[in-house]
C-alpha positions in Angstrom: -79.6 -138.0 -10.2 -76.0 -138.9 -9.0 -75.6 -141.3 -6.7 -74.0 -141.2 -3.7 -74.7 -144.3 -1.5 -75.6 -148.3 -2.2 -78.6 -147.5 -0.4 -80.0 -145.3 -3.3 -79.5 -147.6 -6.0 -83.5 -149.3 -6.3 -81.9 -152.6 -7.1 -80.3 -152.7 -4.0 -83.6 -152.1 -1.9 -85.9 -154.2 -4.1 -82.9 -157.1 -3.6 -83.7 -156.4 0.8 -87.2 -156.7 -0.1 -86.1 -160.3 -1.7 -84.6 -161.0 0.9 -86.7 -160.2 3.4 -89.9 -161.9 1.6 -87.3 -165.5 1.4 -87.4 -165.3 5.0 -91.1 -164.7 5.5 -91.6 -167.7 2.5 -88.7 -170.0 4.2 -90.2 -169.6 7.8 -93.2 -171.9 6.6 -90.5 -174.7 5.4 -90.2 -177.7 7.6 -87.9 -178.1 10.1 -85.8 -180.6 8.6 -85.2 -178.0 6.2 -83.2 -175.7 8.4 -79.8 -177.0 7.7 -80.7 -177.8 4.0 -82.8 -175.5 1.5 -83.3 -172.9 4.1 -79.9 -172.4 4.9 -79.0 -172.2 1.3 -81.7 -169.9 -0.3 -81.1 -167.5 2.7 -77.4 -166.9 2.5 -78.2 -166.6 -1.9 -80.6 -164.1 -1.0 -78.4 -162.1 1.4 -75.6 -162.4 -0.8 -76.9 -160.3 -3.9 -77.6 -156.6 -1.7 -74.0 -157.2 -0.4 -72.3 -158.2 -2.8 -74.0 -154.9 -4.8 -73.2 -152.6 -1.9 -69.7 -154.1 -1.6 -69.4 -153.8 -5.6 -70.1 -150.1 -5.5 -68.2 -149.4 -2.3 -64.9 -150.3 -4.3 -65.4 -147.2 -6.4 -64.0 -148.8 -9.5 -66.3 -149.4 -12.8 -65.0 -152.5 -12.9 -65.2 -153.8 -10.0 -69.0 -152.7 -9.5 -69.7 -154.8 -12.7 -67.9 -157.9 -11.4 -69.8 -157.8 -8.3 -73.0 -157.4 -9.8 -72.1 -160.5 -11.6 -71.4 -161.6 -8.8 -74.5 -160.8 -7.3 -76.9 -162.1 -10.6 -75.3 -165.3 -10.2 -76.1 -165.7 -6.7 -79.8 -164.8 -8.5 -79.2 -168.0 -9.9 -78.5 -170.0 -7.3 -81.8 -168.4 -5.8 -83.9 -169.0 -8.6 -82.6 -172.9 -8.6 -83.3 -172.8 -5.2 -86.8 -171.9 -5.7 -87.6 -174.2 -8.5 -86.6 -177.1 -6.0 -88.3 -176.2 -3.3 -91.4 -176.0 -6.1 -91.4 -179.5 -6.4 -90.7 -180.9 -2.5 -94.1 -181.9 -1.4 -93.8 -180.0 1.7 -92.9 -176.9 0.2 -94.5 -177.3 -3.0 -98.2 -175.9 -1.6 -96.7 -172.8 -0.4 -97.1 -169.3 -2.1 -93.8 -168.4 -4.5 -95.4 -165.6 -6.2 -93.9 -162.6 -4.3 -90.6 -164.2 -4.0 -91.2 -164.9 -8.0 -91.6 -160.9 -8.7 -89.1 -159.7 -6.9 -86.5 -161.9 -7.9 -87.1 -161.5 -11.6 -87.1 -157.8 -11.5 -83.6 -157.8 -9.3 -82.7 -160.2 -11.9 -83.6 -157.8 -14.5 -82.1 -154.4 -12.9 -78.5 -156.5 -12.4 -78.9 -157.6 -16.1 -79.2 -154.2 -17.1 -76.7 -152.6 -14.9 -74.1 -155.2 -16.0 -74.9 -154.3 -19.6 -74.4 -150.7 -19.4 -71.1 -151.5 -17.3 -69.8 -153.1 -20.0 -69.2 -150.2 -22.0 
């Protein structure tokens, strides 16, 4: 299948689906949280589905590949972010395991992508 748009690419709709379950998991965060880990894991999610639609927008190989590095790092960041709200005691009870899934398996797709770039 040849792909025409962002929007067909499954990474790209499994990463709104992340992003959209961080703000479902992050709405149960304290307050005091708004400006801090809630701020930051939000903008981290929301970075990797644009940063892959503005990747393949540019219509260069090589571009796409940087910004799906681009995009896996902010993964990173993401999956830091996690971890650390893991261990708050105020965050720590709540449920990660969606958030968990979905994040590894974008991790995973942008992994692969940026492998087969590379070529």
């Amino acid at each position: 299948m040849l792909i025409h748009s962002y929007k067909q690419l499954i990474v790209w709709q499994k990463s709104l689906e992340l992003v959209v379950a961080i703000y479902e998991l992050t709405e149960k965060f304290p307050r005091e949280e708004i400006f801090g880990l809630t701020s930051q894991m939000r903008r981290a999610s929301v970075s990797v589905p644009s940063n892959i639609a503005e990747g393949r927008m540019r219509g260069y190989r090589k571009e796409f590949r940087q910004f799906l590095l681009t995009a896996f790092a902010s993964g990173g960041e993401l999956e830091t972010q996690i971890e650390i709200a893991k261990r708050l005691p105020k965050t720590a009870p709540l449920n990660y395991s969606k958030v968990d899934t979905l994040l590894d398996e974008v991790m995973r797709m942008l992994n692969s992508m940026v492998n087969k770039l590379r070529s």
